[in-house]
C-alpha positions as CSV (number, residue, x, y, z in Angstrom):
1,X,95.8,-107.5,-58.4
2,X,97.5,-105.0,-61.1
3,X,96.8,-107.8,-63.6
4,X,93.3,-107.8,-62.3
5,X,93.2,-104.1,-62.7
6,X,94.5,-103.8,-65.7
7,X,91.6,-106.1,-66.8
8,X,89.0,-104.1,-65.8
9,X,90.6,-101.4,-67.3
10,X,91.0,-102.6,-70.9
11,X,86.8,-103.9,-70.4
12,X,85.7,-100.4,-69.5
13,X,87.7,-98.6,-72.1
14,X,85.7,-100.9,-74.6
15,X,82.7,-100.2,-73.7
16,X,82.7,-96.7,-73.5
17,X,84.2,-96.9,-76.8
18,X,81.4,-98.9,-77.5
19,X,78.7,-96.8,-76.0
20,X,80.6,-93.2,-77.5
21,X,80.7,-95.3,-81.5
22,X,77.0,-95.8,-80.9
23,X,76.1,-92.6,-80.4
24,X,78.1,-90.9,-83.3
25,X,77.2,-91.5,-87.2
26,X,78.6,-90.9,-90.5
27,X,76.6,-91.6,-93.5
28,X,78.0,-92.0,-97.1
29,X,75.2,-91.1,-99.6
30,X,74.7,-89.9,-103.2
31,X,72.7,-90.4,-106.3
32,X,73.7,-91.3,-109.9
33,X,71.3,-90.3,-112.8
34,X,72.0,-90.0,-116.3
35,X,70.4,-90.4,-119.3
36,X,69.7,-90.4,-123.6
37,X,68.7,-86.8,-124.7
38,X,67.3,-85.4,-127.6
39,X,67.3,-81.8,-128.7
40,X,65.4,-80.0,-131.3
41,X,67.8,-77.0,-131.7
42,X,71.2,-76.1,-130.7
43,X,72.9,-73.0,-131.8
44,X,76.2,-73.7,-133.6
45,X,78.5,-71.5,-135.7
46,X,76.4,-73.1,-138.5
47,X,73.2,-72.4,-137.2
48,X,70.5,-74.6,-135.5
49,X,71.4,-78.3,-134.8
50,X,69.6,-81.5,-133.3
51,X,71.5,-83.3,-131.2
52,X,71.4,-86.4,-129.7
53,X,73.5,-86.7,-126.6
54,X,74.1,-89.1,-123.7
55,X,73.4,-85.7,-120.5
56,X,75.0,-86.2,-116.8
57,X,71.6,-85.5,-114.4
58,X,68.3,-85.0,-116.4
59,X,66.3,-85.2,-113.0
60,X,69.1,-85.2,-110.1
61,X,72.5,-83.3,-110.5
62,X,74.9,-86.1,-109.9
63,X,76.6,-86.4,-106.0
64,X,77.9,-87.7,-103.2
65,X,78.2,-86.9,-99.6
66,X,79.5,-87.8,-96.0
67,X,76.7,-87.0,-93.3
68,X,77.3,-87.1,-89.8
69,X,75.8,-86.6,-86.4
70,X,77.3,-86.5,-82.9
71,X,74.8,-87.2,-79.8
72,X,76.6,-84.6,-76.8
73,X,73.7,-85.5,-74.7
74,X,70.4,-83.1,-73.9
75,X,69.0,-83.4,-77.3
76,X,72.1,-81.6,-78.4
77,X,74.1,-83.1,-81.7
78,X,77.1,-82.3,-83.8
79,X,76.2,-82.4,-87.4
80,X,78.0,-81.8,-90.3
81,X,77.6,-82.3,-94.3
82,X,80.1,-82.5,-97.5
83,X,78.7,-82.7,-100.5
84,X,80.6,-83.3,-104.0
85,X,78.7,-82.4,-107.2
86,X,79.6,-84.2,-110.8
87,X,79.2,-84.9,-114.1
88,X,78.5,-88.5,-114.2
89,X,79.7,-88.7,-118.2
90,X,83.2,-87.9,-118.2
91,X,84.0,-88.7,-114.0
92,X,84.8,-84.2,-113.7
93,X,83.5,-82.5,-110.4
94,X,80.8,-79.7,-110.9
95,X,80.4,-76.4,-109.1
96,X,83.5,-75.2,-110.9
97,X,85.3,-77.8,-110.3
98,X,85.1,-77.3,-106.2
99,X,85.8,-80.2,-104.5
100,X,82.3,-79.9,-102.0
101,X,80.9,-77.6,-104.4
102,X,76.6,-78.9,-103.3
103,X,77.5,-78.0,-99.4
104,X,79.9,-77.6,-96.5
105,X,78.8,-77.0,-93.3
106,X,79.2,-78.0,-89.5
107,X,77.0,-77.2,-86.9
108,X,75.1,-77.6,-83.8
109,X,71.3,-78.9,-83.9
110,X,69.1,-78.9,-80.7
111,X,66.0,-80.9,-80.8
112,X,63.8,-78.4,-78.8
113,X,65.3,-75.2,-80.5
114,X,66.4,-76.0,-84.1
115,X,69.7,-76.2,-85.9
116,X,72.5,-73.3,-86.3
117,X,74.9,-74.6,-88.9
118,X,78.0,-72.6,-90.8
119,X,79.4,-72.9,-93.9
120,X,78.8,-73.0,-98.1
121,X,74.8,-73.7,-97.7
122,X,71.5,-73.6,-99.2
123,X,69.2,-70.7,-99.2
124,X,65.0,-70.7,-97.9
125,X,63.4,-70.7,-101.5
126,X,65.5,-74.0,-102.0
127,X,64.6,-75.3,-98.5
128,X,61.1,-74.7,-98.3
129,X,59.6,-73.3,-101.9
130,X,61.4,-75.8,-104.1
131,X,60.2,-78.7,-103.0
132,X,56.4,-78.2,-103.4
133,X,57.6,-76.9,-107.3
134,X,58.4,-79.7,-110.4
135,X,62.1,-78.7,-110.6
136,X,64.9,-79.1,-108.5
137,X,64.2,-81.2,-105.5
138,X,60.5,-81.6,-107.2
139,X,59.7,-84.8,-109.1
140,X,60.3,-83.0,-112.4
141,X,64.3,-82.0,-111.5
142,X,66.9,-80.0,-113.8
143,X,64.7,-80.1,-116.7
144,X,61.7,-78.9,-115.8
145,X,63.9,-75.3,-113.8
146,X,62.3,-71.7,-114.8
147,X,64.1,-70.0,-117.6
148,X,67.4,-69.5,-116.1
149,X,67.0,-70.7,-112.8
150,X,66.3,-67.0,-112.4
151,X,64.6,-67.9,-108.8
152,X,66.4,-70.4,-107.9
153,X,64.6,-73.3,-107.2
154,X,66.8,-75.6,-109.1
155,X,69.4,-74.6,-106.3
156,X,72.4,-73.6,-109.0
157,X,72.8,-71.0,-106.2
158,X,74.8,-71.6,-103.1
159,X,75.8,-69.0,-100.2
160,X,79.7,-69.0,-99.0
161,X,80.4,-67.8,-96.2
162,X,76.4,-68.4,-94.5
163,X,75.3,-68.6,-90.7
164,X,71.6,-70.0,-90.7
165,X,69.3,-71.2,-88.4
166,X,66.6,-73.7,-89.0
167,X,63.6,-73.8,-86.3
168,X,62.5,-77.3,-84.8
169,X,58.7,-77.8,-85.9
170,X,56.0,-76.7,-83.9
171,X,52.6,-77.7,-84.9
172,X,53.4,-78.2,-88.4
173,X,55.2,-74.7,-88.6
174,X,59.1,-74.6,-89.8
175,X,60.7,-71.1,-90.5
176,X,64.3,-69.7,-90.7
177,X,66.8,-67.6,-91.6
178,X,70.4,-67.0,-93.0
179,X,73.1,-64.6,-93.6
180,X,76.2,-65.0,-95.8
181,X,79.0,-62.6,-95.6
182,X,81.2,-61.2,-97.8
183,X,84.5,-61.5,-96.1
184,X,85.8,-58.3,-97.7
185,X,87.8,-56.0,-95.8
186,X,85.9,-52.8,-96.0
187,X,83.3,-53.9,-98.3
188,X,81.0,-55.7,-96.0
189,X,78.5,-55.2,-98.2
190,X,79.9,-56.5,-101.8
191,X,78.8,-60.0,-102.3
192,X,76.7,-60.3,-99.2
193,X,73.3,-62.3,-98.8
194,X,70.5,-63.2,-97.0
195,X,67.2,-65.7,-96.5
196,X,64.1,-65.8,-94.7
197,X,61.3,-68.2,-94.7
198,X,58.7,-70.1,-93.5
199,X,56.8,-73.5,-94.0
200,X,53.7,-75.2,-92.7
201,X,52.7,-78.6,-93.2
202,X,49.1,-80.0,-92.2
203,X,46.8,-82.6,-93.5
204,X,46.6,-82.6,-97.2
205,X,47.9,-79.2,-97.1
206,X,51.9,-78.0,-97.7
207,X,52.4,-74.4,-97.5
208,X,55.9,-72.4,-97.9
209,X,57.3,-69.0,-98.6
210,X,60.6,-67.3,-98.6
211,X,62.6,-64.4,-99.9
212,X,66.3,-64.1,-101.2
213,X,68.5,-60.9,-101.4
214,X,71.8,-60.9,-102.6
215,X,73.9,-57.5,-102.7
216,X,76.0,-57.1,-105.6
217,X,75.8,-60.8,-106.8
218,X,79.0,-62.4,-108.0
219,X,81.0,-59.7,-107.0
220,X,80.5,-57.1,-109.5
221,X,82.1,-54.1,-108.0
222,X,85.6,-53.3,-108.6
223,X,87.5,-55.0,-107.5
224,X,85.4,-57.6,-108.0
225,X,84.3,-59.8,-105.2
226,X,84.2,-63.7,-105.7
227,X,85.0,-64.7,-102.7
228,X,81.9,-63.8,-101.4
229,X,78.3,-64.8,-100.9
230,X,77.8,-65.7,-104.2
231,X,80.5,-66.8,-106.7
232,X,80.7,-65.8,-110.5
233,X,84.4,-67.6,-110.6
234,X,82.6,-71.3,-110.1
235,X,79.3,-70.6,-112.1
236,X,77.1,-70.7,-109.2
237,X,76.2,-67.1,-109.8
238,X,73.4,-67.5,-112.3
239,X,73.2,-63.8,-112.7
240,X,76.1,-61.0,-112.2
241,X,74.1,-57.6,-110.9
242,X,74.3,-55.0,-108.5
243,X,71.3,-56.9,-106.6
244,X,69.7,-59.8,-106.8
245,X,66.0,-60.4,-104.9
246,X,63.7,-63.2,-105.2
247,X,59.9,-63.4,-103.4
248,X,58.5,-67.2,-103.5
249,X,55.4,-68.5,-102.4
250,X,54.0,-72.4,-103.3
251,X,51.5,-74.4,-102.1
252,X,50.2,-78.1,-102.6
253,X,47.6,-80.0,-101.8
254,X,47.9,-84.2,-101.5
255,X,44.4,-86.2,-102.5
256,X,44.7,-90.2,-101.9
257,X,47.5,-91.0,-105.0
258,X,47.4,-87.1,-106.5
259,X,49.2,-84.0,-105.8
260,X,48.6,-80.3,-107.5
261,X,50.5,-77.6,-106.4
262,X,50.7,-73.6,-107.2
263,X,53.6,-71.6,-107.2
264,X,54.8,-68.0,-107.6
265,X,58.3,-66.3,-107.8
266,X,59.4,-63.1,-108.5
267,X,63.1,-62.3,-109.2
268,X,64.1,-58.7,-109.3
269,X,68.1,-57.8,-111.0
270,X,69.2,-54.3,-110.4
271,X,71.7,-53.1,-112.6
272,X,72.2,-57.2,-114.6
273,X,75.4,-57.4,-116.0
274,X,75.6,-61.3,-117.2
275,X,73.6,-64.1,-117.5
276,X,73.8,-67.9,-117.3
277,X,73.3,-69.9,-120.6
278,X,73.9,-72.9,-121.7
279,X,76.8,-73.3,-119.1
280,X,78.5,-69.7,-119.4
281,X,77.8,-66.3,-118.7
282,X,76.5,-64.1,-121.8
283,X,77.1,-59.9,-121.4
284,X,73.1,-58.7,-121.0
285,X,73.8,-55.0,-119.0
286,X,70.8,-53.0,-118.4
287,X,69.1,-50.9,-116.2
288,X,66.5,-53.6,-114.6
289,X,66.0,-57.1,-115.4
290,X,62.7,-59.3,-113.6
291,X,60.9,-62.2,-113.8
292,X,57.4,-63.7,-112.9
293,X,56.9,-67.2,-113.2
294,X,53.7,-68.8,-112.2
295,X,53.7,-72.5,-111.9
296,X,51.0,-75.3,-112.3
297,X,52.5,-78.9,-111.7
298,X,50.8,-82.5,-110.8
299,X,51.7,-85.8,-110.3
300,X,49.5,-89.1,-109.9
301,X,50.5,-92.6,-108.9
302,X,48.8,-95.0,-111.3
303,X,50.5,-97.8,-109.3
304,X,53.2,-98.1,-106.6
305,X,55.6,-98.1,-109.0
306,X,54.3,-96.2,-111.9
307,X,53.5,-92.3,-111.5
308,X,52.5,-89.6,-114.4
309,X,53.4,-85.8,-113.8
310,X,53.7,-82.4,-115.6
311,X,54.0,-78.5,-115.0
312,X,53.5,-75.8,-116.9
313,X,55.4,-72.3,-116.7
314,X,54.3,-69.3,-117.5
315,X,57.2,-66.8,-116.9
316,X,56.4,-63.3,-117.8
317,X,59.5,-60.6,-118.4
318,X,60.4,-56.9,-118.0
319,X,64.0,-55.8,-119.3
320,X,64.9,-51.9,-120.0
321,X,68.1,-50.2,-120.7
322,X,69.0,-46.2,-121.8
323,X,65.1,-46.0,-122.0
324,X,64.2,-49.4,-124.2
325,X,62.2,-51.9,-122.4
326,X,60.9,-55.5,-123.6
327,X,58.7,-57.5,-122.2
328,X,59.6,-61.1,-123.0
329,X,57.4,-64.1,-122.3
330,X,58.3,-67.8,-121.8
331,X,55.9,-70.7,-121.8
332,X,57.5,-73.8,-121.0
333,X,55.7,-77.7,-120.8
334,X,56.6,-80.4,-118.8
335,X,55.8,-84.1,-119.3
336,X,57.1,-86.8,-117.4
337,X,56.4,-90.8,-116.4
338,X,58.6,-92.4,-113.5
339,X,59.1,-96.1,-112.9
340,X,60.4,-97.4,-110.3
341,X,62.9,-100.7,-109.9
342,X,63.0,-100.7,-106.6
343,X,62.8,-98.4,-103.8
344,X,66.4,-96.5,-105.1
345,X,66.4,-96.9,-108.6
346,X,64.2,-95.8,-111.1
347,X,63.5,-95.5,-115.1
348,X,62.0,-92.1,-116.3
349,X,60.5,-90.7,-119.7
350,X,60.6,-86.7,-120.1
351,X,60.1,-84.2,-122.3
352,X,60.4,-80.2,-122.1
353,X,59.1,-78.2,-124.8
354,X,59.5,-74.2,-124.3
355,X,58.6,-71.2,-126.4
356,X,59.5,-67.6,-126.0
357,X,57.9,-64.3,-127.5
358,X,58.7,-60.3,-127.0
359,X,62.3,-60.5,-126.3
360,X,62.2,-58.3,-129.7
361,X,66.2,-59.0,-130.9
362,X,68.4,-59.3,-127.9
363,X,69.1,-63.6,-128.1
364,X,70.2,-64.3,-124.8
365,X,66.6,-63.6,-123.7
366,X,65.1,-64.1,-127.0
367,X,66.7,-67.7,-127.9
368,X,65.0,-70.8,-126.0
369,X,67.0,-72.4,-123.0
370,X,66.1,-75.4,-121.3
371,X,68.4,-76.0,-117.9
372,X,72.1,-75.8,-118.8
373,X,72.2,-77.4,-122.1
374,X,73.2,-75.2,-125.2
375,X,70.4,-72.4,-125.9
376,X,68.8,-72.7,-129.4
377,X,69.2,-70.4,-132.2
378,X,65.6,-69.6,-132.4
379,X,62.5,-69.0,-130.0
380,X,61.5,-72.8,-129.5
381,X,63.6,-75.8,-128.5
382,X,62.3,-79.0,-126.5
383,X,64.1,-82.1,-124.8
384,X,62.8,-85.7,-124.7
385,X,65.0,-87.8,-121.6
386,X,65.2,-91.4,-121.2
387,X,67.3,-92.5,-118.6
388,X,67.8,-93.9,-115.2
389,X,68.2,-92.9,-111.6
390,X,70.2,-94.8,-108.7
391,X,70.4,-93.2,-105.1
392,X,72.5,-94.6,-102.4
C-alpha cells in the first residue's frame, strides 16, 4: 500500500512538473553584426585621416539576451528581459561596460490590459517612432542615426530606474507611458524622466508619436546625479543639460514590395553642457541647443532575398550662448542593399555621406559625425559598410 502510494506520488509530482515547465519559457537570443568600413575623414592630431577599419555593429549594435515568460493563469504572465550590449571586435561589453547595459526589467503582462514592467528600459520614441524611421530598429540601423542621436531613435538612451506601462492593442491602437526616477534623496527631480506615446497600425498605414522629457539629463546639478534616469558615467547620456525634450511623430505607408515613410523630431536642450561625439563627451555650454530633423526613407524588395533602401535627413539647428546664436544645418544620405542568406543571416552594402553648413566655428557642431565613429576634421565625411549580420 505505502509502496503503492508512494508511486502515485512520485507520477503526480512529474507531471505537474511537467505541466508547470510547460507553461514557463526562457529564451536565449542575440544578434552579431560586424563589418569592413571605410571613412573619408577622421580628425587626428595630424589633421584629417581615411581610415579603413574592421567597425563592431554597422546596422545592429551587437547583443545578447535571456527572455522569459511565466503563464500564472487568467491571461496573466511573468516576464522579464536581460540584455548585454558588445563590441563584437575585441569581445568588451558596451553601455559602459554594464553588464545588462541594452535592458533589465521584470514585470507583469496581462493580455486584456497591457504590460507594467520595472527596471533599466526603453523610452516611447524608441518603441513606437523608431521603427517606422531608417535608423535604429529601422532597416538602415546605427549608420543611418540623426546627427547625434539628438532624438533618440537609435536608442543610445536608456531610463534607470523606469515604471512603464504598455497597453494591449485595441483596433490597431497601442499607447503608453513611463516614468523613471531619480532615486535621490531630496532631489526628486535631478535626473528624472518620462514618456508618452501612441501607435496605430491599419492596412497599409503605420502611424506613431511620442514625446521624451528628461530633467536635468546625466545628472548635471551638483552634486551631480548619475545614478539617475539617465547616466553620463556609462555614456548613455548623449547630451548633459539642465533638460532634455524630444516631440516625434512618423508615419509609413506599405504598397505590395515598397514602403516610404515620413518622420519629424524635435529635440529641445536647455542649458547643454556636453555633447556625445565620436564616443566621448565634448564641453558645448550654452544657453539653448535644438534640433529639427525631417526624414524621408524607402525600401523595396526586388526579390525575397534582395531589397534596396535609403533616407535622407535634413536636420535643421538653433544654438545661442551670452547672445550669439548659429543656426547649423546637416544633410545627411543614406544608401543601402540587403541580402539575405537565410532567414537570420544576411550580407549588406551601405554608405552614409553627410555634410554640415552654419555651425560658423564651434567644431563639435561644425565638424561631420556619422553614429559613434570619430568626427571629421572638416564639414563632410561619409562611410561605405560591407559586412554581415547573424541573429539568433
Amino acid at each position: 500500500m505505502k509502496k503503492a502510494m508512494a508511486t502515485t506520488l512520485v507520477a503526480l509530482a512529474g507531471t505537474f512538473g511537467t505541466a508547470a515547465y510547460a507553461q514557463s519559457s526562457v529564451t536565449l537570443y542575440g544578434t552579431l553584426d560586424t563589418g569592413l568600413d571605410y571613412i573619408s575623414n577622421q580628425k587626428t592630431a595630424s589633421g584629417g585621416k581615411s581610415n579603413w577599419m574592421l567597425a563592431s555593429g554597422n546596422l545592429s549594435t551587437n547583443r545578447w539576451g535571456l527572455r522569459g515568460n511565466e503563464d500564472l493563469g487568467g491571461g496573466l504572465s511573468a516576464v522579464f528581459d536581460l540584455e548585454n550590449g558588445f563590441n563584437l571586435d575585441n569581445g568588451k561589453f558596451s553601455n559602459g561596460g554594464d553588464e545588462f547595459g541594452r535592458q533589465a526589467w521584470v514585470g507583469l503582462a496581462s493580455r486584456q490590459g497591457g504590460t507594467v514592467t520595472l527596471g533599466r528600459q526603453y523610452d516611447f520614441l524608441v518603441d513606437f517612432v523608431a521603427p517606422l524611421s531608417a535608423t535604429g530598429s529601422g532597416f538602415g540601423g546605427n549608420l543611418a542615426d540623426h546627427p547625434f542621436d539628438n532624438d533618440n531613435l537609435n536608442n543610445d538612451l536608456r531610463l534607470n530606474n523606469a515604471l512603464k506601462f504598455r497597453s494591449a492593442t485595441y483596433d490597431g491602437l497601442t499607447f503608453g507611458g513611463a516614468y523613471a526616477f531619480s532615486n535621490a534623496a531630496g532631489g526628486f527631480s535631478n535626473n528624472s524622466a518620462y514618456s508618452l506615446g501612441a501607435q496605430w497600425a491599419g492596412g497599409p498605414f503605420n502611424l506613431a508619436v511620442a514625446y521624451l522629457q528628461v530633467n536635468r539629463a546625466g545628472g548635471v546639478d551638483q552634486p551631480a546625479n548619475t545614478g539617475g534616469a539617465v547616466s553620463s558615467s556609462d555614456g548613455d547620456a548623449t547630451f548633459t543639460a539642465a533638460r532634455q525634450r524630444i516631440l516625434g511623430a512618423a508615419g509609413r505607408y506599405t504598397y505590395g514590395a515598397a514602403t516610404v515613410g515620413v518622420v519629424f523630431t524635435r529635440t529641445i536642450l536647455n542649458e547643454p553642457d556636453q555633447i556625445m561625439q565620436g564616443g566621448s563627451y565634448s564641453t558645448l555650454g550654452g544657453d539653448l541647443l535644438t534640433f529639427n530633423n525631417y526624414e524621408l526613407n524607402a525600401r523595396y524588395a526586388l526579390t525575397p532575398a534582395l531589397t534596396l533602401g535609403g533616407s535622407y535627413t535634413f536636420t535643421d539647428g538653433y544654438f545661442s550662448d551670452d547672445g550669439r546664436s548659429i543656426a547649423p544645418k546637416w544633410n545627411q544620405f543614406m544608401l543601402q542593399a540587403d541580402y539575405a542568406l537565410s532567414r537570420r543571416t544576411d550580407l549588406y552594402l551601405q554608405g552614409v555621406y553627410q555634410h554640415v553648413s552654419g555651425a560658423d566655428g564651434i567644431a563639435v557642431l561644425g565638424n561631420a559625425s556619422i553614429y559613434s565613429l570619430t568626427a571629421s576634421s572638416n564639414n563632410r565625411q561619409a562611410v561605405v559598410a560591407v559586412g554581415v549580420r547573424h541573429r539568433f
